[in-house]
N, C-alpha and C positions, 0 to 999 in steps of 0.2 A: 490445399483447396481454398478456405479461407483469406489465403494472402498473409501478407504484415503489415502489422501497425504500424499507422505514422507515428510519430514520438516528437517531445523537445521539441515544441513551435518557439521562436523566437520572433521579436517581431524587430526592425529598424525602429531608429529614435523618429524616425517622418511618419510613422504608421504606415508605410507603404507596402511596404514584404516582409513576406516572413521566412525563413531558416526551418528547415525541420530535415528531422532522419525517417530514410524510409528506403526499404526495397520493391520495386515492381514486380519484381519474380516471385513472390512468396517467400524468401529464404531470408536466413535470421542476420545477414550480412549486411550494415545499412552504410547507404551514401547519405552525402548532404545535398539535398535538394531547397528549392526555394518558389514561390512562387506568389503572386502580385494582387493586389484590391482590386484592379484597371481589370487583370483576365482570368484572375483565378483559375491559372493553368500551371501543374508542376513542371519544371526545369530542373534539369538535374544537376547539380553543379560540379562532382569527382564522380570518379570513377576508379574508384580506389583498389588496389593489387588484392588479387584473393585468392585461396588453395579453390580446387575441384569441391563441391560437396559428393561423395556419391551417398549411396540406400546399401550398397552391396560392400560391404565389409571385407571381404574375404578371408583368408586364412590366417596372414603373417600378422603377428602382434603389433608389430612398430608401424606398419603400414594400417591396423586399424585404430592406432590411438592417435596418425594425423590426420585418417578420417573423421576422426570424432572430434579433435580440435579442429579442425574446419567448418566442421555443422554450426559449434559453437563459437566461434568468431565473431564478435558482433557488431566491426566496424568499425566506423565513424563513432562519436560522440561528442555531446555538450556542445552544439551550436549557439555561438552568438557571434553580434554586430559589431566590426571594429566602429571607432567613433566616425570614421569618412562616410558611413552608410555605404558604402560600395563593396567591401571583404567580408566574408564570411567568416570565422575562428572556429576549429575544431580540432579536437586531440585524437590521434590515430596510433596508436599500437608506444605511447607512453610520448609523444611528442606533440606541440601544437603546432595547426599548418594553417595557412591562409588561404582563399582560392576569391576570384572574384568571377559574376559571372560568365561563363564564355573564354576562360582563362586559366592555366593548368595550375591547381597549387604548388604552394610554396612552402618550406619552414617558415613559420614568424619571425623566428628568433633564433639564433646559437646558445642560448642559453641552455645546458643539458639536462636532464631529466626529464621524469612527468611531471606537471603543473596541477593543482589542485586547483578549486573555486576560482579560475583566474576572469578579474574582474579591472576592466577601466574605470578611470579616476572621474568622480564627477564632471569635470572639463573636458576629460578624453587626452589628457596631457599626460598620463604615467596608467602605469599597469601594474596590477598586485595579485598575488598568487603564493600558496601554499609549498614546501616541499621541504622534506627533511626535517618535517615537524614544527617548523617556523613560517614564519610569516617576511616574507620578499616583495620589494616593489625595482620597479625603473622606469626612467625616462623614458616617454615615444619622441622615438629621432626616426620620422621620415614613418620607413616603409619598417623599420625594426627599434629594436629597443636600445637604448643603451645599458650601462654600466649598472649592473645589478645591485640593491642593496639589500640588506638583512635587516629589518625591522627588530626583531624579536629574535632573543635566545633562551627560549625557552627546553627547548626539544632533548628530556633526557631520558630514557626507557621505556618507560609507560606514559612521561606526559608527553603531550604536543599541543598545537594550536589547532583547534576542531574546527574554526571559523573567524570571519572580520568583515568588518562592513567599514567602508569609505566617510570620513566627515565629509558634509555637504560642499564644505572649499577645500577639501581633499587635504587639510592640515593635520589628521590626523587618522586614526584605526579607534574601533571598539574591535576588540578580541576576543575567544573563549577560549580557554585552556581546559584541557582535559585531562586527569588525571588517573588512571585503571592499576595504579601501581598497587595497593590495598584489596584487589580482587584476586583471588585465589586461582588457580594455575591447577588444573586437569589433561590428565591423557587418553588419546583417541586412540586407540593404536591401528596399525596401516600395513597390510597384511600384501599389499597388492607388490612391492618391492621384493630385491631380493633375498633382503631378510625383512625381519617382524620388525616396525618401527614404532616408538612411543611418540604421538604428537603432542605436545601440550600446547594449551589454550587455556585464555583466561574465560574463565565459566564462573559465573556466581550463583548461587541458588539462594531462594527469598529470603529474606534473614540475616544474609553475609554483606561483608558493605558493596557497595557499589563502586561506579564512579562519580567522583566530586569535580566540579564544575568550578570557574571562577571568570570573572568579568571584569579586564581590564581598558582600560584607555592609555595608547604608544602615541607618542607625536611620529608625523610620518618620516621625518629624518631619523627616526631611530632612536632609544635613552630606554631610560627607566619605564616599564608599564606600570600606571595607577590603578590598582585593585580598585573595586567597589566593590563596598560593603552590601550585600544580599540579605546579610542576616546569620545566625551561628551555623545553618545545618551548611555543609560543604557537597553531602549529595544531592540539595535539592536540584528540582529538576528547572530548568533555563530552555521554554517554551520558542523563545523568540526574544529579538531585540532588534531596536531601529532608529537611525538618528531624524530628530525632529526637521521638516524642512528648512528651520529658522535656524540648525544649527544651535550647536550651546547645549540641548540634553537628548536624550535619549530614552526611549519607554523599554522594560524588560519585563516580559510575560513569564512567572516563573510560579512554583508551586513545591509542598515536600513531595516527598518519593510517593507516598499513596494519592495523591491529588486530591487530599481533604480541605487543605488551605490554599488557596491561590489569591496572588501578591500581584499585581500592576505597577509596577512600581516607574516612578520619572528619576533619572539621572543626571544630576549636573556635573556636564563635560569637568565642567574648570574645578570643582572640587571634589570630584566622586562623591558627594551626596547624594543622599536619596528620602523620597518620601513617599508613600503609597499613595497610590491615585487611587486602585478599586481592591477591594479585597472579598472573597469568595468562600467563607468558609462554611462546610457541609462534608460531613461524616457519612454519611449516604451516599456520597457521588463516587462514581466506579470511570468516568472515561474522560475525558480531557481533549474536545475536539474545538482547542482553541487557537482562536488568529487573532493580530494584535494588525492595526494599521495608523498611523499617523493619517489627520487630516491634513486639506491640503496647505490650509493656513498655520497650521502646529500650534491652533488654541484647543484642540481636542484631539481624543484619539478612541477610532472604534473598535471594539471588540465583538467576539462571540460568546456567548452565555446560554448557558441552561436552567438561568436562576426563573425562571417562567414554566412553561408547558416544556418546551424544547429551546433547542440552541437558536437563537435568534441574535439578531446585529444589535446592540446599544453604541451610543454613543456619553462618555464620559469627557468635563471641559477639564480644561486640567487648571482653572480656578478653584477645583475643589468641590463644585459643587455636583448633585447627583448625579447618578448616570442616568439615562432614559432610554428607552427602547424607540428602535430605529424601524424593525420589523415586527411584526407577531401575527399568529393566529395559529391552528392546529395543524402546522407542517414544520419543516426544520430547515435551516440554512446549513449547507455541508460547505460553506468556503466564499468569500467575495474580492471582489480586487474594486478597488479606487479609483475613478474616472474624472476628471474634468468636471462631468457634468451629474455626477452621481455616482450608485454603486450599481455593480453586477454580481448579482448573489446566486450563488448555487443552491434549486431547493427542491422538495420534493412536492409544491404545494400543487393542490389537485388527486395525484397518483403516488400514493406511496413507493411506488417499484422505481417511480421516473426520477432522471435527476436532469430538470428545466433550468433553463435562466430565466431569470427576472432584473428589469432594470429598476431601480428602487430611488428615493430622490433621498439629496444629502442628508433633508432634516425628517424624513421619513412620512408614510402616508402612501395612498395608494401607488401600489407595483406594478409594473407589466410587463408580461409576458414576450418576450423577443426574443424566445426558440420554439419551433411550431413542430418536428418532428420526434411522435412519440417514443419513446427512451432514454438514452444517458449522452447527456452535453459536459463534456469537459475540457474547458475552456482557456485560451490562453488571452488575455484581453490587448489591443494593442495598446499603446501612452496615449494618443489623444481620446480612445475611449470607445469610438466610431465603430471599431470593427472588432472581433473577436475568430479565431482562430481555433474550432471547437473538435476535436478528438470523437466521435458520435458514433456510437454503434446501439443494436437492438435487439429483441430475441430473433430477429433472424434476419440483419445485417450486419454485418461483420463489421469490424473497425475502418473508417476510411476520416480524413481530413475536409473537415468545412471551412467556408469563409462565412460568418455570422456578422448584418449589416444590423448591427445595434441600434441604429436610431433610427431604424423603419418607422415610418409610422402606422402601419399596418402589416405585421411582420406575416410572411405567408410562405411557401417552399421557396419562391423567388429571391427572399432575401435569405438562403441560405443555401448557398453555391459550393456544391462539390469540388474540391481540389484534386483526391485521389479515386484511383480504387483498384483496391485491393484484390477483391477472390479472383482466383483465377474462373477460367471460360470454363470445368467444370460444376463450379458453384450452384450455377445457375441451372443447371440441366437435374439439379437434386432435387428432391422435395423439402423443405424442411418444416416441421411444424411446429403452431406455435401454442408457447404453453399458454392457461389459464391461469389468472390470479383469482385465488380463494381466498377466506377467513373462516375462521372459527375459531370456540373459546378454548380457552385454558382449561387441562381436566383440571387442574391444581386451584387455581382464583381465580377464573373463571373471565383471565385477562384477550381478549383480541389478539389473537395470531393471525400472522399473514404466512400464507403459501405459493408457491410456483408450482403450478401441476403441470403435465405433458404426462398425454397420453398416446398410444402407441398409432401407427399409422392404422386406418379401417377399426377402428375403436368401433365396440356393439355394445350400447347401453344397454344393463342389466346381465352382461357377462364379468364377472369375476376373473381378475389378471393378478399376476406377480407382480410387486412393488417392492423399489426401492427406495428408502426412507435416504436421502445424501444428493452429493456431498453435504454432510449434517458440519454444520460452524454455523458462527455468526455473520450477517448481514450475506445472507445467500439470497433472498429475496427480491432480483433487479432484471426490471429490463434492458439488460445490452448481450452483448454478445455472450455466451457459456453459462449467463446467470452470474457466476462469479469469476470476472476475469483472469482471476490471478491466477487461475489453472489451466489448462486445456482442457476442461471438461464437456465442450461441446461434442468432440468426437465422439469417446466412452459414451455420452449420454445417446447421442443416435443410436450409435449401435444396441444400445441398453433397449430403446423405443423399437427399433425393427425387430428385436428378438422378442417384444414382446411386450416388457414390462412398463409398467406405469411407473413416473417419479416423481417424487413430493419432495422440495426442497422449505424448508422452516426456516422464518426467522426467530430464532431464541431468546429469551429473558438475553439484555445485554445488548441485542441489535440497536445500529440506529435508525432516526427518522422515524421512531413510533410513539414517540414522548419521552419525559425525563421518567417517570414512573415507570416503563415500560421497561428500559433499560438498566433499570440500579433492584425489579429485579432478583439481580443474578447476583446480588451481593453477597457474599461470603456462602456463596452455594451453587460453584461449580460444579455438576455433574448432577445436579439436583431437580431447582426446576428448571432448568433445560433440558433435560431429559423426558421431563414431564411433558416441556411441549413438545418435542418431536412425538413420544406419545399420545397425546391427542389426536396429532394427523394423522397417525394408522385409525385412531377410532374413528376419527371423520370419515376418513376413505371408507371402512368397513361401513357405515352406519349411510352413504350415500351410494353404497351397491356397486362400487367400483374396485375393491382390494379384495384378495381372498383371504383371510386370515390365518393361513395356513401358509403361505408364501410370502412373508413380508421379509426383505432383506435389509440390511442399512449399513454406512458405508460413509468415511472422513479421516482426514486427515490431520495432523497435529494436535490441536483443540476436539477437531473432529473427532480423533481417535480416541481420547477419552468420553467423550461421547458416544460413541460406538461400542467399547468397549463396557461402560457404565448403563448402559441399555441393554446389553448383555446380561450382566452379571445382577441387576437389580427388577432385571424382566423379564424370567424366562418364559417362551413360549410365546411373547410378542413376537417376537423375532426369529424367525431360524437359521438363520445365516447373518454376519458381521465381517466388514474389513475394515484393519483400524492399516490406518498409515501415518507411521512414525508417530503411535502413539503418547501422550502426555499422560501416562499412568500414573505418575506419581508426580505431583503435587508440589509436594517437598523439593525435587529438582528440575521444578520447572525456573524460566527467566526472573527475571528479581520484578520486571514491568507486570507481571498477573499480580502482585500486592497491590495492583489498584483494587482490586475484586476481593482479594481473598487479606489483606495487612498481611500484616508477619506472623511467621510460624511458632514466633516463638509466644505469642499472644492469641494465637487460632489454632492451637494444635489441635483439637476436636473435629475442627471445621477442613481442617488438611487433610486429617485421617478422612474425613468422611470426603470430600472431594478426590482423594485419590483412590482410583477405580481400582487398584490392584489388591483393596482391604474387601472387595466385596467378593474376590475372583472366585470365592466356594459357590456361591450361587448359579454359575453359570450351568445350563441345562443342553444349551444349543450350540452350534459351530461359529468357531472364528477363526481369522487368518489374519497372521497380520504382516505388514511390510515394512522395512525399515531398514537406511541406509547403514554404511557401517560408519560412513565420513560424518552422520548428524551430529554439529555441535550445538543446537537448539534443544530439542530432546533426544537423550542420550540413548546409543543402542543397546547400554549395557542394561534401560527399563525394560525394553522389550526380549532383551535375553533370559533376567531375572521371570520376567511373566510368564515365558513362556517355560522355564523349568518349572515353576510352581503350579500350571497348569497342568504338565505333566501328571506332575505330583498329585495332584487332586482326582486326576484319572477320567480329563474333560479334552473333548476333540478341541485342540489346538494347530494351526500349521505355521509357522515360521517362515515368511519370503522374505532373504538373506540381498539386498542388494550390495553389494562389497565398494564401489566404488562412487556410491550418491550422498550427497547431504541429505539436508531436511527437506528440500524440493526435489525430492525424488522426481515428481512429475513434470520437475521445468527443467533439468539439463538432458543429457542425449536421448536422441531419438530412439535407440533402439531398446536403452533402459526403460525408456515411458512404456513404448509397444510392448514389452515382453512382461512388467508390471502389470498394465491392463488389460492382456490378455491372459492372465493366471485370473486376476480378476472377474470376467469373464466366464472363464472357465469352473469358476468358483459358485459362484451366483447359478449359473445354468445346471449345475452339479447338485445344488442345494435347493431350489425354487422353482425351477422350468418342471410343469406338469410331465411335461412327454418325454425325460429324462432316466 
């Protein structure tokens, strides 16, 4: 109904067209399409070979496991610009192919395999590209490539090359290399076969090492790579890196594993030395939503920081002397890209829920505004700066492709010209409504939450409804499409509204764009006050004549599900009903990345125990169900099996939905897993909360 998203805008070196994936039919198959500044009309450019989707499965097993690989096929990918500005470059089912407009593709190349990050030489004279764990470039002769060569030999079990970026005179590589060989080795086991298989995976849990990282420089004819020196830790974490336009160093945005110290550090090419340009340290900070950018002179270079209110742009000279802020005031920049004539900053300033542009001048000082419609702009900027290529959706417009004309001088709907669209011809014949944004305090410290309410269609003020508290995680609070797009949740949520119920989505201790103080917090108290906030919002709803207290239901996944779960067990009788999905119950084996929040275990055991929801499970009073894949190698199904014999044990309504063949996105791979998921779901909720049931 919906449609699909466009994706992967590309833009030409002329700023003239842009590249991008997308299907017209709604279906998850994408071609490469393109389309122009001059008519901003999409053109489709292949027309690529695809199986049948059908809906109806039927009987035979082999016949529905290549229905369900057809649903999920997803095409095309990684559109970019050969250097002639006239080919398009895309990789198709493990090969790159060329197509030009109006002209049938081509292989690029005979070179075999997949290609990784494959990227042209600044000139546009050679081509570099990843595979078999190294790092590969060749010659462009003509219409293909030549004679391949092997930069790097790096590639031995665990390590490979994770990335590389081009010197400015294409003399040489910066590298990273990645190392996973020191992480420990678990088994999944895969029951779907004809016999019981052990998969193993490298899985770490908080505490256990990591992966180590390292930064080299290869000349591009291939030798020895020159390490640089980062400093003793080997896992710190390597943010970004980039070579200056002037050529000769290099900036590297890197930080340790908990994101308490962050290092800026400049790299000289010819020696691998190094010397901090900015350094960031705070014991408080929980999140790391940092960009690093070379100006365009490479006497400075800007970054993002939260060392203020929120993440705001500074600019640091790389004479040494301070950094200064570039933007400020009480909103947050979530991302900018480098123009010619300025920046274009992603921010929420106005509307917390929105995420606008703003063009911003290089040495900073008043902003303005050049996206005019309310919701989420996600932007792809073209090189000369002019134009922008923006992803935009709403609480009730679905995803579609814009052309955003940046240097309006009066920016109004006209300068921001639809490309695609999406929903199909039912869409519009729905109703669909739209939620309210609320606030109210913290029952805990009495901090500013923000909400997403929707209430049910013919809503009667002063009548008492079922509510569902969820999808309960972080940063649920936005106007675009589903609220949080990374799920499908717009569906479930309708139906959730025509049956009836009210829903409150919370942004939690932790979210961004509501200040640095807002977000740190959740510090080493997972499952704590965040719970606290979602609590509030039932007392708000109760306390504003809208929720019945007797029917409140809540409902998330991963993060969410300990959440869920921890709301449960630490609140009985808020809640009556609870779905965790692929719940994060225990703590202890959760990703090694939550030690930004919680440090290591072996120095927070207190804080682990109490953040893992499975020490409180004696508490629970009320119903819960939980879902979880068997394939999940995020959080593991063996928490959710453990939970669920111990809840047994305690002698508390528990139910168990066994998905056998889903990872950790249960909700994003087949169709018919999500439907039959969220119709137990459903069925769950209306079982537990519907008055007339």
């Amino acid at each position: 109904m919906i449609g699909t998203e466009p994706r992967a805008a590309a833009w030409s070196a002329d700023s003239r067209r842009v590249a991008f994936l997308w299907n017209d039919e709604g279906l998850n198959f994408l071609d490469v399409w393109m389309t122009d500044v001059a008519t901003a009309r999409p053109v489709r450019l292949t027309r690529l070979p695809r199986a049948a989707v059908s809906n109806d499965l039927g009987t035979d097993t082999l016949a529905q496991r290549a229905a369900i690989a057809a649903e999920l096929d997803r095409g095309a990918g990684s559109p970019f610009w050969h250097p002639d500005g006239e080919r398009v470059l895309y990789s198709f089912r493990g090969t790159l192919w060329s197509v030009r407009p109006g002209g049938e593709p081509t292989p690029f190349t005979g070179i075999p395999g997949p290609k990784l990050r494959p990227t042209f030489s600044p000139d546009g004279r050679a081509f570099a590209w990843l595979a078999r764990g190294d790092l590969w470039w060749a010659p462009l002769e003509g219409d293909s490539l030549g004679a391949a060569q092997r930069v790097t030999t790096l590639a031995t079990g665990a390590k490979a090359v994770e990335s590389f970026a081009w010197a400015p005179d294409g003399s040489a590589f910066a590298v990273v290399e990645t190392d996973r060989s020191a992480i420990p080795t678990r088994g999944i086991p895969d029951y779907l076969g004809d016999e019981t298989v052990l998969r193993e995976v490298r899985r770490n849990y908080p505490g256990e090492p990591s992966e180590s990282r390292r930064l080299g420089i290869v000349p591009a004819a291939g030798g020895e790579v020159r390490w640089v020196d980062l400093g003793p830790e080997p896992m710190d974490l390597i943010f970004s890196y980039s070579w200056s336009p002037r050529g000769g160093q290099l900036v590297v945005d890197k930080s340790d594993l908990f994101v308490k110290d962050r290092r800026i550090l400049l790299v000289d090419a010819a020696s691998a030395a190094t010397r901090v340009l900015v350094q960031e340290r705070d014991s408080m900070n929980v999140s790391a939503e940092w960009r690093t950018a070379w100006a365009a002179d490479g006497r400075g270079v800007f970054f993002t920081s939260d060392r203020a209110t929120d993440y705001h742009i500074w600019y640091a000279p790389v004479d040494g002397r301070a950094p200064r802020p570039i933007t400020s005031g009480d909103w947050a920049v979530f991302g900018y890209t480098l123009t010619p004539d300025g920046l274009v900053a992603v921010t929420n300033a106005g509307r917390p829920e929105e995420r606008q542009l703003l063009r911003v001048p290089l040495a900073g000082g008043a902003a303005t505004r050049v996206s005019v419609r309310p919701g989420t702009h996600t932007p792809s900027v073209s090189p000369d700066g002019r134009w922008a290529a923006v992803v935009f959706s709403s609480d009730t417009v679905p995803p579609d492709l814009y052309l955003t004309d940046l240097s309006a001088r009066r920016p109004s709907l006209a300068s921001e010209r639809r490309v695609t669209t999406s929903p199909r011809a039912e869409f519009v014949r729905h109703s669909w409504v739209a939620p309210r944004y609320v606030t109210f305090p913290s029952r805990a410290d009495g901090a500013t939450l923000h909400g997403r309410l929707l209430l049910p269609p013919g809503y009667e003020p002063g009548r008492r409804y079922p509510v569902i508290i969820g999808s309960a995680y972080s940063n649920t609070v936005r106007n675009q499409w589903g609220g949080r797009n990374a799920h499908p949740l717009w569906g479930l949520d309708r139906v959730l509204l025509e049956r009836g119920y009210v829903i409150l989505a919370v942004d939690v201790a932790g979210s961004s764009g509501h200040g640095t103080a807002f977000r740190r917090r959740i510090r080493l108290d997972y499952g704590g006050i965040d719970v606290e906030d979602l609590h509030s919002g039932v007392e708000w709803l109760v306390a504003q004549g809208i929720a019945d207290s007797a029917r409140v239901g809540i409902w998330g996944s991963s993060y969410g599900g300990l959440l869920t779960t921890m709301s449960l067990f630490t609140k009985p009788g808020v809640y009556k009903a609870g779905i965790a999905g692929a719940p994060a119950t225990n703590v202890f084996h959760a990703l090694t990345g939550e030690q930004r929040v919680m440090m290591r275990p072996q120095e927070q055991r207190e804080a682990y125990i109490s953040a893992s929801s499975h020490t409180k499970a004696a508490g629970m009073q009320d119903h819960l169900l939980l879902i979880h894949g068997m394939r999940d190698a995020v959080v593991l199904y063996k928490d959710s099996v453990w939970l669920t014999q111990y809840l047994m044990q305690l002698g508390k309504d528990v139910e168990l939905l066994t998905l056998p063949d889903a990872g950790h996105g249960w909700d994003l791979e087949a169709n018919y897993q999500t439907r039959y998921a969220f119709e137990k779901m459903l069925e769950y909720f209306d079982r537990h909360l519907r008055g007339d049931r």
